[in-house]
C-alpha positions as CSV (number, residue, x, y, z in Angstrom):
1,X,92.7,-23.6,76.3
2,X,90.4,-24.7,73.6
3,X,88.8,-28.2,74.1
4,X,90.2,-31.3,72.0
5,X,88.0,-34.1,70.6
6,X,89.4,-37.2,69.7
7,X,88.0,-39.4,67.0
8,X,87.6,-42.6,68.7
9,X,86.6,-43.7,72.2
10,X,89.1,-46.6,73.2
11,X,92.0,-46.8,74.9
12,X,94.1,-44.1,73.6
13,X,91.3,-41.7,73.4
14,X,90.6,-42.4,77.5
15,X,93.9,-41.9,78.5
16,X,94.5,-38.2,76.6
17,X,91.6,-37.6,78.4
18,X,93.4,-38.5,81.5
19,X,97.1,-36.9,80.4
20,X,94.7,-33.7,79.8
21,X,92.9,-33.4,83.1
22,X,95.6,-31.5,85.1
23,X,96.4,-29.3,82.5
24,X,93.0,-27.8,82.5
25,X,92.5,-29.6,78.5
26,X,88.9,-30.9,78.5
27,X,89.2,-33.7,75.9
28,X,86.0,-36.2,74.5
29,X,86.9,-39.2,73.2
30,X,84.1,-39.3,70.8
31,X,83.1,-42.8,69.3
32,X,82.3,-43.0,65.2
33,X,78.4,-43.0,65.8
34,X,78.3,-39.7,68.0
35,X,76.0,-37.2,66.9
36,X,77.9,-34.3,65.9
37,X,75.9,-31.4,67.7
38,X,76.3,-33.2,70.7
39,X,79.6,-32.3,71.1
40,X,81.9,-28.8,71.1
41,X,83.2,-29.9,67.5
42,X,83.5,-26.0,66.4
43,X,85.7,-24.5,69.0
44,X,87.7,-27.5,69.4
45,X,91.2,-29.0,68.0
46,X,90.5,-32.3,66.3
47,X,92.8,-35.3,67.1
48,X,92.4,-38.6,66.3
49,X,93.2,-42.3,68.2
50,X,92.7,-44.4,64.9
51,X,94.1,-44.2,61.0
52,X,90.6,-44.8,60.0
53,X,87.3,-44.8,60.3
54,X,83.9,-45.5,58.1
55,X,81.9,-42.7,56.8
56,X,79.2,-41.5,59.7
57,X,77.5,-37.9,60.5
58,X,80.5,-37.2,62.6
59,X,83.5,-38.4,60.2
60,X,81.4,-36.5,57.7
61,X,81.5,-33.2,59.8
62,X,85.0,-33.6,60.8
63,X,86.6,-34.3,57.4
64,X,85.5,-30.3,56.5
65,X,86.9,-29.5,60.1
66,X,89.6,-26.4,59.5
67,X,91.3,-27.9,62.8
68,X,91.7,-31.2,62.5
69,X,95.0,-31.9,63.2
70,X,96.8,-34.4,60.4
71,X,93.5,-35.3,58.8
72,X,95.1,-35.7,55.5
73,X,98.0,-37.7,57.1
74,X,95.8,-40.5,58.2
75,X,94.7,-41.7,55.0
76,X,98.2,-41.9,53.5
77,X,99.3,-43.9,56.8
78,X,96.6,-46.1,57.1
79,X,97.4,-47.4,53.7
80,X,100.5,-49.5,53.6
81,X,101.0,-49.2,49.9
82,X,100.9,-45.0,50.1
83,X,102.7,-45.1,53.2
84,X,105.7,-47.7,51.7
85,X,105.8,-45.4,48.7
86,X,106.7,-42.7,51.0
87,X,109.5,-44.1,52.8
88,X,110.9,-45.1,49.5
89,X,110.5,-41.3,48.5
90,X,112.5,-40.4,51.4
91,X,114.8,-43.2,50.5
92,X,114.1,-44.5,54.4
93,X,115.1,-48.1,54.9
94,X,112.3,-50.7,54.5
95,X,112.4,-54.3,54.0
96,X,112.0,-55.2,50.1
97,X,108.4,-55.0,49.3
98,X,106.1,-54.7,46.3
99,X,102.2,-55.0,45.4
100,X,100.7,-58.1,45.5
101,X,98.7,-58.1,42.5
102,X,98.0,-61.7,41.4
103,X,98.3,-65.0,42.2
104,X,100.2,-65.4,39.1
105,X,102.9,-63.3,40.2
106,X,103.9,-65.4,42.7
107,X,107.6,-67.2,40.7
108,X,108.8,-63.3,40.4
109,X,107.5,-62.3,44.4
110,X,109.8,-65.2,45.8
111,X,113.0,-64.6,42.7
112,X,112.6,-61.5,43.9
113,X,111.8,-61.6,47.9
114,X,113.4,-64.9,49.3
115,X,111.8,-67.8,50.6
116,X,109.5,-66.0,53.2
117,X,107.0,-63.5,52.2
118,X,105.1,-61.5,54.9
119,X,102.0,-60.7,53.3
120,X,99.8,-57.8,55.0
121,X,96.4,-55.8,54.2
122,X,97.2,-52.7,52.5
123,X,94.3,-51.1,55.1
124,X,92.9,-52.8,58.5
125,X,94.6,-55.6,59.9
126,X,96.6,-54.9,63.5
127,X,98.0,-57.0,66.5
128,X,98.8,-59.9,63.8
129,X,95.2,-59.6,62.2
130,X,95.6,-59.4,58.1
131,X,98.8,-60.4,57.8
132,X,100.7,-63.8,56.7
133,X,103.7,-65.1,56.7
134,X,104.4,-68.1,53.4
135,X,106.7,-69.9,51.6
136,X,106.1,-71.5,48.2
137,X,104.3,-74.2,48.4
138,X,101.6,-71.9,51.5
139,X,100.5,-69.7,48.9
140,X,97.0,-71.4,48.0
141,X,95.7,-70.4,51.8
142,X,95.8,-67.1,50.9
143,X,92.1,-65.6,50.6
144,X,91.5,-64.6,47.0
145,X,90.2,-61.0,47.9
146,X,93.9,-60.6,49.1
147,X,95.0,-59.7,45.6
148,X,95.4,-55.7,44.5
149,X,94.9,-55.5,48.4
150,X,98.0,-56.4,50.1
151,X,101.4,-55.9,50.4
152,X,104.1,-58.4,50.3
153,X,107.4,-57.6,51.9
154,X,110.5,-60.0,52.4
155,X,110.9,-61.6,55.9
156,X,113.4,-60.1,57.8
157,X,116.1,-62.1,60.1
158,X,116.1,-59.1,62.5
159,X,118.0,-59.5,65.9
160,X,115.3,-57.1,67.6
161,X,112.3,-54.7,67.3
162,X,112.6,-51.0,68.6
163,X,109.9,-48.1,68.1
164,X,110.9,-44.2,68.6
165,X,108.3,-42.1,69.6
166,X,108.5,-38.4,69.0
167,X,106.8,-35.4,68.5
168,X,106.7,-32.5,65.8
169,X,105.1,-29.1,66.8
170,X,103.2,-26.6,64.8
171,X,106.2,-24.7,63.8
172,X,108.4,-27.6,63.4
173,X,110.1,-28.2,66.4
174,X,110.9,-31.9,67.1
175,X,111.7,-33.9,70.5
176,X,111.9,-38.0,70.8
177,X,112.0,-40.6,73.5
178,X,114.7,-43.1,74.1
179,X,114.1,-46.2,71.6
180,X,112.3,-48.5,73.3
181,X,112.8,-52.5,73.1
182,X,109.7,-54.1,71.7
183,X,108.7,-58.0,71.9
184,X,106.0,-59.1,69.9
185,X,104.2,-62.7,70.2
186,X,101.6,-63.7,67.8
187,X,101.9,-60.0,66.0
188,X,100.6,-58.7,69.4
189,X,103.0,-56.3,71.2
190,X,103.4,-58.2,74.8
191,X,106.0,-56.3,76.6
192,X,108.3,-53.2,76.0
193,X,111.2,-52.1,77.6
194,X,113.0,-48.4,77.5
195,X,117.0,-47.5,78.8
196,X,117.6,-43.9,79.4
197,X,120.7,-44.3,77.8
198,X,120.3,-46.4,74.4
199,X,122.7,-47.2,71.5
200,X,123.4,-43.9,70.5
201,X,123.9,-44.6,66.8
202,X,121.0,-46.6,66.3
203,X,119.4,-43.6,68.6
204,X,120.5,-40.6,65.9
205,X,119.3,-43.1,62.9
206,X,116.2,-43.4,64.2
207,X,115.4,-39.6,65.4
208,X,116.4,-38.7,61.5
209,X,114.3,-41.6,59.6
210,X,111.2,-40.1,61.6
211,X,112.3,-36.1,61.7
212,X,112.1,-36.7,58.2
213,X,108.9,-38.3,58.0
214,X,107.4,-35.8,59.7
215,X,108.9,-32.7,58.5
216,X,108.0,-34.2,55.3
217,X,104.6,-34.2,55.7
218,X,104.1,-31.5,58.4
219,X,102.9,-33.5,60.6
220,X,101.9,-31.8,64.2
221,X,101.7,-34.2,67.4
222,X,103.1,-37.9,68.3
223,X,104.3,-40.1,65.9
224,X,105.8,-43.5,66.5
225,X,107.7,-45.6,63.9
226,X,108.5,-49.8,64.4
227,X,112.0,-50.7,63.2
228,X,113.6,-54.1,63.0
229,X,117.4,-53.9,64.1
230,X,119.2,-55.6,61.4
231,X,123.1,-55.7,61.2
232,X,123.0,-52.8,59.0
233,X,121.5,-50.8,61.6
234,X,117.0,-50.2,61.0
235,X,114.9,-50.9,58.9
236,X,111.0,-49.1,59.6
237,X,108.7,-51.7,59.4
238,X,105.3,-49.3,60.0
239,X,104.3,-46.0,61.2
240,X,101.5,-44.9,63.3
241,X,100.4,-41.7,63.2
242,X,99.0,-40.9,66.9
243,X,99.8,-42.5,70.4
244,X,101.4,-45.5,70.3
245,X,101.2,-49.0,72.7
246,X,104.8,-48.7,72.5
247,X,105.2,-45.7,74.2
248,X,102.9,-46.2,77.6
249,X,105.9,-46.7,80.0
250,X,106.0,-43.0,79.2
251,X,103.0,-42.4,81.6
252,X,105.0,-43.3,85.0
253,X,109.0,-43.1,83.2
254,X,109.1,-39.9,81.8
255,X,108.8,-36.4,82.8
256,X,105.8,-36.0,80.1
257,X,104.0,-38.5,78.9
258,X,103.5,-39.3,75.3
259,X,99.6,-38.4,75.7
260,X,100.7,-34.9,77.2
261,X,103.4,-34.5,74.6
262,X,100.5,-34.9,71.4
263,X,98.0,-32.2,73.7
264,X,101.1,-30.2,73.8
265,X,101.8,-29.9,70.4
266,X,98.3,-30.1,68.4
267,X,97.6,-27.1,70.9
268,X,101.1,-25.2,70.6
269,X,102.0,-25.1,74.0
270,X,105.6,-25.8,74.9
271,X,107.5,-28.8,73.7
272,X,110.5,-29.4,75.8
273,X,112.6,-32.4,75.4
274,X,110.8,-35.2,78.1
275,X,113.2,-36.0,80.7
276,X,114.0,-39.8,81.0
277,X,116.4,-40.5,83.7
278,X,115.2,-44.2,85.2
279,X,114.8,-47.6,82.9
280,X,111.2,-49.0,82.3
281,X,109.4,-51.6,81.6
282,X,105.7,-52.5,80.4
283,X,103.8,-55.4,80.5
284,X,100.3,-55.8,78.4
285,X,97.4,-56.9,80.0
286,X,95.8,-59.0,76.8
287,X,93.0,-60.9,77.4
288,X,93.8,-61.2,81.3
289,X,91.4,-60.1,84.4
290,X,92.4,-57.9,86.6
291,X,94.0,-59.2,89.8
292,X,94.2,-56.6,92.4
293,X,97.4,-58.8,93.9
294,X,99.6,-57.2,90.8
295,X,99.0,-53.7,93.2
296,X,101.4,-55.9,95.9
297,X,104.6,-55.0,94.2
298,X,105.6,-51.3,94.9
299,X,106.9,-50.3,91.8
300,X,103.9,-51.4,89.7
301,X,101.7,-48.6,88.1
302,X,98.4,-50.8,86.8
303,X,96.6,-48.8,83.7
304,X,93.2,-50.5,83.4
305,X,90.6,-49.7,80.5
306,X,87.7,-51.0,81.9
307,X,87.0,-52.7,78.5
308,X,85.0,-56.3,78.8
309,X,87.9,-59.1,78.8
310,X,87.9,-61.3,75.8
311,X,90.9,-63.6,74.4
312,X,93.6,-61.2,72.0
313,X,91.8,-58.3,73.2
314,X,94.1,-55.5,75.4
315,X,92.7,-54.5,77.9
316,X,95.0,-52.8,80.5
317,X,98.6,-52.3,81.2
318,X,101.1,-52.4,83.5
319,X,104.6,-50.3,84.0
320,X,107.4,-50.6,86.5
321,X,109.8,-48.1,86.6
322,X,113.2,-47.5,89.0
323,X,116.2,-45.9,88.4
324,X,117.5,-49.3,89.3
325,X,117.3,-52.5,86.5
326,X,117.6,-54.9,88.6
327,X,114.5,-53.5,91.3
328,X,112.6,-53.3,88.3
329,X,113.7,-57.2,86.8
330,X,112.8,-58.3,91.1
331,X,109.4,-56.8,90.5
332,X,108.9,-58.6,87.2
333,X,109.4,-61.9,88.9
334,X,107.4,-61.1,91.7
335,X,104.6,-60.9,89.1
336,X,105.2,-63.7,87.4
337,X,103.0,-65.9,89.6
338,X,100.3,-63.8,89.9
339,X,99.8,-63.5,85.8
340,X,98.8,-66.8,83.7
341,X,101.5,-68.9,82.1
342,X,102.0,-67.5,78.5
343,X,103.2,-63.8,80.3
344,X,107.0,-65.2,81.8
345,X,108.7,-65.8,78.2
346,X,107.7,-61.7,78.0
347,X,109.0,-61.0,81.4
348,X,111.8,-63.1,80.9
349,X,113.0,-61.4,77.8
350,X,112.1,-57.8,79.8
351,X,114.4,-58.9,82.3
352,X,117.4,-59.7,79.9
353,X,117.1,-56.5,78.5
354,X,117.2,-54.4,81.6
355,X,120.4,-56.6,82.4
């Protein structure tokens, strides 16, 4: 099977690496800077862990590279204005939005948006970074480069977050992952949980919203889309256009991971629907050492990244999986004493959910 490169060497990148070791995939993560005859660019399938990336000998090479996968996806994702304008398009549901052009505007944004704008960098800006949430009288702590730059969308009284993951092949063949629950704190994602059996209409709203999107753009691999639950049913709040943190329970509760699934389908091997017959949960390791005591609890899987451990920063993760909730909610508490304080209102919440 032809090798894959990946554009980017974090996270993501390491663990398609890992997803493609038993299949016999050799796949480089490759960081920005790498010098392109370094590495078996030619003969390989070009994949990608990040929307985008600055301008270097290797982005250079790889942007006239016949088989890299989505290239001229990314750009159109990474921007939120482009990728807004094509949910509209689709007529997808989105919360209210528009351009934030000027700091004049601002009377007609809140006539028009409500009370709470969420402001966010049309480019950049994840985990919570480049985005704000104002009212009226906030506005003048907004940075003046903001302007022509950002979205602003209405803030949304949502009752939950879900994201679907699924993946298109090369000849348009689609298959999806249960929704999974999503709790975010400070913008950062902090714990998700997946049901093998979820709400079946909010299920089939979902899988068409992001068939669409990617049928729409012909997009080959995984693909995950963020939704707020509203009373109306979803609303997608962002796409991203590769792996997703969302999706990592995948790795130990499904019968292919997400990180398999994308090898699969940028390489056009077979694409079966992934078997999910046990709930899951996954906890993020952000900012937090490694504590070999976590490995105590049976049912705990620990993903590390060997990244350096710094405050925000994610660096490993942890999934529990059972075909019994309540094993799986036991475990959680078992953990709780062995993680640092701001990690129970997460594991709490993960518990309720697995009921």
């Amino acid at each position: 099977m032809k090798p894959v490169c990946v554009l980017g060497n974090g996270q993501l990148g390491r663990m398609l690496r890992q997803a493609g070791e038993p299949l016999g995939i050799a796949v480089y993560p490759v960081g920005l800077d790498a010098e392109p005859e370094a590495l078996p660019i030619q003969q390989s399938v070009i994949t990608a862990e990040i929307e985008r990336w600055p301008e270097t000998a290797l982005t250079r090479e790889l942007a006239l590279h016949s088989a890299f996968v989505n290239r001229d996806i990314f750009p159109l994702l990474a921007d939120r204005l482009t990728q807004k304008q094509l949910l509209d398009r689709l007529g997808l549901a989105t919360a209210p939005w528009q351009l934030l052009i000027a700091a004049d505007r601002w009377p007609q944004v809140f006539a028009k948006l409500g009370e709470l704008a969420i402001v966010k960098r049309r480019t950049g800006g994840y985990d919570g970074r480049g985005q704000w949430r104002l009212r009226a009288d906030e506005t003048d702590t907004l940075p003046a480069d903001c302007y022509g730059e950002c979205i602003v969308e209405q803030g949304i009284n949502f009752s939950g977050e879900v994201s679907l993951v699924g993946a298109r092949g090369h000849h348009g063949q689609t298959v999806f992952y249960p929704l999974t629950h999503n709790l975010h704190q400070d913008g950062i994602l902090r714990t998700s949980v997946a049901l093998p059996q979820p709400d079946s209409a909010l299920q089939q709203q979902a899988e068409q919203m992001l068939g669409a999107i990617m049928q729409e753009l012909n997009y080959v691999g995984v693909m995950a889309m963020e939704c707020f639950v509203v009373p109306q049913g979803l609303l997608i709040n962002e796409l991203a256009p590769r792996v997703h943190n969302s999706g990592h329970w995948t790795q130990n509760g499904a019968s292919i991971s997400q990180f398999e699934l994308h090898l699969r389908a940028i390489l056009d091997l077979p694409l079966p629907q992934p078997v999910v017959s046990t709930p899951s949960a996954m906890v993020n390791l952000i900012g937090t050492a490694v504590n070999p005591q976590w490995l105590s609890e049976p049912l705990v899987h620990l993903h590390w990244y060997e990244k350096e451990v710094r405050a925000g920063r994610k660096v490993g993760h942890l999934n529990l999986n059972d075909p019994d909730g309540q094993r799986i909610a036991a475990a959680l508490e078992a953990l709780v004493p062995m993680l640092p304080p701001e990690y129970a209102s997460g594991i709490a919440w993960a518990q309720a959910k697995l009921g």
